[in-house]
C-alpha positions in Angstrom: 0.0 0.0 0.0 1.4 3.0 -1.1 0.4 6.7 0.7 1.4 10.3 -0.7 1.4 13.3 1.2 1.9 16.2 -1.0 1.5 20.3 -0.4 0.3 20.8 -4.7 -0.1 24.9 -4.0 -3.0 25.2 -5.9 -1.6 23.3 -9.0 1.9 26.3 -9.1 4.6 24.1 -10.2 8.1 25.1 -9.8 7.9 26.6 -13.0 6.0 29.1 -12.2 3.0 27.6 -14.3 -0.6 26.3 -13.0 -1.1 22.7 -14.3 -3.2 20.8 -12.4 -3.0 17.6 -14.6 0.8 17.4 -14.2 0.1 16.8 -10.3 -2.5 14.2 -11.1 -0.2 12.6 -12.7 2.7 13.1 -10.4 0.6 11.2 -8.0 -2.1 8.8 -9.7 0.0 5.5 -8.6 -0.4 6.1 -5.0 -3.2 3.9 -3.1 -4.0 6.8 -0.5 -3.0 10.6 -1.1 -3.2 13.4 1.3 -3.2 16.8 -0.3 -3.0 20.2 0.8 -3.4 23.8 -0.9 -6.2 22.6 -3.2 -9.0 24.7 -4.4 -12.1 25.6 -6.2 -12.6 28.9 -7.9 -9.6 30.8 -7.7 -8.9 33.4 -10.3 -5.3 32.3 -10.3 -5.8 29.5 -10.9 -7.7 29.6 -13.5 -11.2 29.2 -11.8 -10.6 25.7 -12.1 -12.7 23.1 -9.4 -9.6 21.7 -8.7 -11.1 18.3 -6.5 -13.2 17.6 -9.3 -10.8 18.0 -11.6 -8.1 16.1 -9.9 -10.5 13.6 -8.9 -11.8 13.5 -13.1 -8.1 12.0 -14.1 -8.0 9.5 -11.5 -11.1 7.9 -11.8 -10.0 4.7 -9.9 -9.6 6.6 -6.7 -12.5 7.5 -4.2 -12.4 11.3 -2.8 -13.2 13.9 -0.1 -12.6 17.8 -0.1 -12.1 19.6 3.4 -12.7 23.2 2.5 -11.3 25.8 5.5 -11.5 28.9 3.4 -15.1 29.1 2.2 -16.3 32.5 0.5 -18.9 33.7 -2.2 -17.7 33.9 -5.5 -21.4 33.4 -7.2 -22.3 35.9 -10.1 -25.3 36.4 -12.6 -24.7 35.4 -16.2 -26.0 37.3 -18.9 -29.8 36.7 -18.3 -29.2 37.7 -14.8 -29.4 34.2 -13.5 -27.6 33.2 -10.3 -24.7 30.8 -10.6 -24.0 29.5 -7.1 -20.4 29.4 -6.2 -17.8 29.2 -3.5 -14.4 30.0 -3.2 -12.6 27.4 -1.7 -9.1 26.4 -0.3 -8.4 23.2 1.8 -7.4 19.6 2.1 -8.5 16.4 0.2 -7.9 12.8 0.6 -8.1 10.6 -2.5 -8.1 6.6 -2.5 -8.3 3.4 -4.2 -10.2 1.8 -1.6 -13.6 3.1 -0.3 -13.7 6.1 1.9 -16.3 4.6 4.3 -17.3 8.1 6.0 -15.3 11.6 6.0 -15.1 14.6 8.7 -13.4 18.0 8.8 -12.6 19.6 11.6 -11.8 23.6 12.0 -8.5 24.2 13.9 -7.2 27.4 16.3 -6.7 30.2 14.1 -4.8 33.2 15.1 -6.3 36.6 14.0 -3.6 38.4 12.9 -3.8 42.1 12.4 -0.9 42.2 9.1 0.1 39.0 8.5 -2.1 36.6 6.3 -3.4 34.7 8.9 -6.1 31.5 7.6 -8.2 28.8 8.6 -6.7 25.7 8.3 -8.6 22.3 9.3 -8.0 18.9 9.7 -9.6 16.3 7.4 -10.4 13.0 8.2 -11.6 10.3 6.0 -11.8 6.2 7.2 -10.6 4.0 4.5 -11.4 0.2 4.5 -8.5 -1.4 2.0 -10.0 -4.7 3.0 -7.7 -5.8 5.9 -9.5 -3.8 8.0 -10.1 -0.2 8.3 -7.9 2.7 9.7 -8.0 6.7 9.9 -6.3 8.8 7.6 -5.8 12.4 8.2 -5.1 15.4 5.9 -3.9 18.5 7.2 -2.3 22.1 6.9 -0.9 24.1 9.8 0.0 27.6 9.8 3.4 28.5 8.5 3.4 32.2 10.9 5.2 30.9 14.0 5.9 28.1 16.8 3.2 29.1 18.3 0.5 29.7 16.3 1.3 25.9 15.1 1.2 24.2 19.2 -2.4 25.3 19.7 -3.2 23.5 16.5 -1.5 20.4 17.4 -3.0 20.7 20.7 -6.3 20.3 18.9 -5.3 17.6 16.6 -4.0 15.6 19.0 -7.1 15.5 20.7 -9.1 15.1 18.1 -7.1 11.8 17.0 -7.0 10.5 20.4 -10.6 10.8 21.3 -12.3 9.8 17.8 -12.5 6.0 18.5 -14.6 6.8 21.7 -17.2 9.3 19.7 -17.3 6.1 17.5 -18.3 6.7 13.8 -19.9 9.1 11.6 -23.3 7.9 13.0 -23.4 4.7 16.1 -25.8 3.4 18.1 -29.6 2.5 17.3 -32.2 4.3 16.3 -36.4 4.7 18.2 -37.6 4.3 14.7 -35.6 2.4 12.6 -38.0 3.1 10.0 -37.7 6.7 10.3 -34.5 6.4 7.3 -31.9 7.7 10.0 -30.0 4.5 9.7 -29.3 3.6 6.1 -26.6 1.0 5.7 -24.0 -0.3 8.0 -22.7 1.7 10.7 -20.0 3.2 9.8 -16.3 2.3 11.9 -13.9 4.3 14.0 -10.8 2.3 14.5 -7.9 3.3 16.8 -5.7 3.1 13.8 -4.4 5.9 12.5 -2.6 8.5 9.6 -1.6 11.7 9.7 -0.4 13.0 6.4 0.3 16.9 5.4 2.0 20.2 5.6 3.2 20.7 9.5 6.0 23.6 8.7 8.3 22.1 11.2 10.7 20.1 11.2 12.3 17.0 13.3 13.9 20.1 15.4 11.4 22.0 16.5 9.2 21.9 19.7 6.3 21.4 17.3 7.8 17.8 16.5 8.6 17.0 19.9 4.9 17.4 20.9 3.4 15.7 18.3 6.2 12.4 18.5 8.2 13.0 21.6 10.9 14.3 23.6 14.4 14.0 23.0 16.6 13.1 25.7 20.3 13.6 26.0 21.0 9.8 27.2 18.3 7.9 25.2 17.6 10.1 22.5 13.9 10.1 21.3 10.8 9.2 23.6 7.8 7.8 21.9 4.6 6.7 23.5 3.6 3.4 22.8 0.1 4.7 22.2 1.5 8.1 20.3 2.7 8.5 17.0 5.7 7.3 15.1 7.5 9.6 11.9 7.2 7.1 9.1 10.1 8.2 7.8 12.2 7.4 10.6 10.0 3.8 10.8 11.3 2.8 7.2 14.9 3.3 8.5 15.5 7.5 7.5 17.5 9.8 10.0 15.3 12.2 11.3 17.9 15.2 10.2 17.9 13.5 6.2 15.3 15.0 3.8 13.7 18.1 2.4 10.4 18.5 0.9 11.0 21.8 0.1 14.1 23.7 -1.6 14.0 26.1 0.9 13.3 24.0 4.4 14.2 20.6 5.5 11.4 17.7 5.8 8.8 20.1 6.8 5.8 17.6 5.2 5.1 14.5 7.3 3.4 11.1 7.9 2.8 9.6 11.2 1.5 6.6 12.0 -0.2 5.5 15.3 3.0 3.5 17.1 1.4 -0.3 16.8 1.2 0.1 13.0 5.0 1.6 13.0 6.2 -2.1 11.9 4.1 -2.2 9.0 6.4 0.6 7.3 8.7 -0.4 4.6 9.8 2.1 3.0 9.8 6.1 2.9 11.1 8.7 0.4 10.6 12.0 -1.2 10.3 12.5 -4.8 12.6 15.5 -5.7 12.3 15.5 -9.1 8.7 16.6 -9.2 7.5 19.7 -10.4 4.0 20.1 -10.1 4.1 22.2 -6.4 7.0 24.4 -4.5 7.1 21.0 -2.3 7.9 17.6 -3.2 5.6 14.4 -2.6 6.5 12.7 0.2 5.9 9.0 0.1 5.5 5.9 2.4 5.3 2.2 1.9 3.1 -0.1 3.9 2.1 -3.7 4.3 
């Protein structure tokens, strides 16, 4: 099983031209992709619906779009008709297995007076690739500071670590079964889980220390045996070795809950990609 995380900035390739067809296909052999910057009705790019689009040249592959930014861009053709539409920027998960239920979750924002300051979420979609289902998570944090980042880890953190006890999209029974609320099998929500995007930090920060561990001076890294565990590291990487950007180190990332660490294989970051500022990171699992 192959997984992608990859930052596509709104189909802005490191030419400096929008072409949203060279990402598809910079990603359409991965099983489970986790993207981040996509959007729907941007002028710049082209006022493309970028998830459908994507999602139209890899037809094999199920699909959810998180949006965090969400504004009116609707407008009145020429017989003064309303054309609904939204302006959109967010996160999407994509996957050759089904996508059994999907949420999105709105994380701490910081309200900026100067610097563009936006809402960034955390996407959640629970695939089934037929050995049993698991959590995958796409998400964006904010690239200002240290700590506008914490309080959105803070929140993710909990939000993984308390989903299996909410239980699925719907649980339980229903008075009146009849009544159409229950339609189909209730959908799961295992302790298993992904985490795949954008973080802006990297394995030195404080922001990587919460969200894995501490490191210590005499053992090196802590990591709770029901925390997470950097993938890269699990398929036998240095933390220090990577970049998925030209101008940071490994600053995109996929954890892994810490049981499924040993099902990691293999990990690497496709440099030679040119459809984003960042490169695809990806992450090979039985």
């Amino acid at each position: 099983m192959l997984l992608l995380s990859y930052n596509i900035q709104y189909g802005l390739g490191r030419d400096d031209k929008y072409d949203i067809g060279r990402v598809a296909r910079e990603i359409a052999h991965a099983d489970i992709i986790a993207l981040q910057e996509v959007e729907r009705f941007w002028q710049r790019s082209g006022m493309l619906d970028e998830p459908a689009e994507i999602a139209s040249r890899l037809p094999d592959h199920h699909w959810v779009f998180g949006a965090n930014l969400d504004m009116d861009a609707s407008f009145r053709d020429r017989s003064g008709k309303l054309v609904h539409r939204r302006r959109q920027f967010g996160t999407m998960v994509l996957s050759r297995f089904p996508i059994l239920s999907s949420r999105n979750f709105p994380l701490p924002k910081f309200g900026d007076l100067t610097q563009h300051s936006i809402q960034q979420g955390l996407l959640e979609a629970v695939i089934d690739p037929g050995s049993g289902p698991f959590r995958v998570y796409s998400t964006h944090l904010s690239h200002l500071c240290p700590e506008t980042r914490l309080p959105q880890i803070e929140s993710v953190l909990d939000i993984l670590r308390r989903a299996p006890s909410e239980g699925g999209a719907w649980c339980g029974g229903h008075p009146d079964p009849a009544a159409g609320w229950i339609e189909g099998v209730m959908p799961p929500m295992p302790r298993e889980a992904v985490l795949m995007g954008d973080l802006n930090f990297d394995q030195a920060s404080a922001e990587y220390a919460r969200m894995i561990g501490p490191v210590t001076k005499k053992y090196g890294r802590l990591v709770n045996r029901d925390g997470l565990v950097d993938a890269w590291v699990a398929a036998g990487n240095a933390e220090a070795d990577g970049k998925t950007h030209p101008n940071n180190r490994r600053i995109d990332h996929c954890f892994v809950w810490a049981p499924m660490a040993p099902r990691v294989r293999r990990a690497w970051i496709d440099t030679a990609a040119m459809g984003s500022d960042h490169y695809p990171l990806f992450v090979e699992m039985d």
